[in-house]
C-alpha positions in Angstrom: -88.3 55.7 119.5 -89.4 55.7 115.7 -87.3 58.3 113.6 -90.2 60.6 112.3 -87.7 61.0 108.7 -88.5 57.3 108.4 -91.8 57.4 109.1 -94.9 58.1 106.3 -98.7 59.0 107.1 -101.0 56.6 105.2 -104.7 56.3 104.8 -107.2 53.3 104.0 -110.1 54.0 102.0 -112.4 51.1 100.9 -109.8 48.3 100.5 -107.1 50.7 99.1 -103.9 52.3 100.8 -103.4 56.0 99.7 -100.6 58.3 100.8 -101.3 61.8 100.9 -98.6 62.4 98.3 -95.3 60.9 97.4 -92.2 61.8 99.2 -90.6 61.6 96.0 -91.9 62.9 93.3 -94.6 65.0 94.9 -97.8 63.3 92.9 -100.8 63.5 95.7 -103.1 60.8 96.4 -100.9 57.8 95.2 -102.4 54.9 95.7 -99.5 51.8 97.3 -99.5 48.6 95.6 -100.4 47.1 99.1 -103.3 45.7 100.7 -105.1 46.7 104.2 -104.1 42.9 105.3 -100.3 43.7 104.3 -100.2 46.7 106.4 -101.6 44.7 109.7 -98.8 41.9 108.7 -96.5 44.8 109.1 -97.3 45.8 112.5 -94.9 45.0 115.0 -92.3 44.3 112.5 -92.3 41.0 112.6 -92.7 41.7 109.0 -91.1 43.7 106.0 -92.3 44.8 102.6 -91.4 46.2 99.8 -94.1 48.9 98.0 -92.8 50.8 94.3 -94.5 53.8 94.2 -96.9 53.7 90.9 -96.2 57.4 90.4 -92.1 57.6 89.9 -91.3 54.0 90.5 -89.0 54.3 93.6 -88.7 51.3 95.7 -88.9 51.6 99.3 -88.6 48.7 101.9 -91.4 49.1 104.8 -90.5 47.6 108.4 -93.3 48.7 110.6 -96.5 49.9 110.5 -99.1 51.6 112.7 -102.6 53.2 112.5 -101.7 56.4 111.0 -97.9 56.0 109.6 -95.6 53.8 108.0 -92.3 53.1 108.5 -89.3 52.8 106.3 -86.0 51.4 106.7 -84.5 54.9 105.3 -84.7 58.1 105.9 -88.0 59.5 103.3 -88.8 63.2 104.5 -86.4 66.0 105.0 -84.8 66.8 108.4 -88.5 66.8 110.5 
């Protein structure tokens, strides 16, 4: 089972990845430094990436992927 602390909700729009807002520094709309391509190459995890937010420059290593979330090797939301 995926830990839902790991896990971050993402969207596509046009050929951009946005997340809702930024687990941590709260900017909304942030849009990754990662292509829709990268995010299919991710499902399954037969791949990893690594995405710095734009917003606060935190680095955060990706493992998985699936239509709506992504997931991350470390915990990124608070005790959900």
């Amino acid at each position: 089972m995926i830990p839902f602390r790991n896990s971050l909700p993402y969207d596509i729009v046009m050929k951009d990845v946005y997340v809702a807002e930024c687990p941590f520094c709260g900017q909304s709309q942030v849009i990754l430094p990662l292509k829709p391509e990268e995010v299919r190459d991710l499902r399954g995890g037969a791949r990893k990436r690594a995405v710095v937010f734009p917003c606060c420059h935190t680095r955060l290593q990706l493992v998985d992927a699936d239509q709506d979330y992504l997931l991350a090797d470390r915990p990124i939301r608070n005790g959900e």
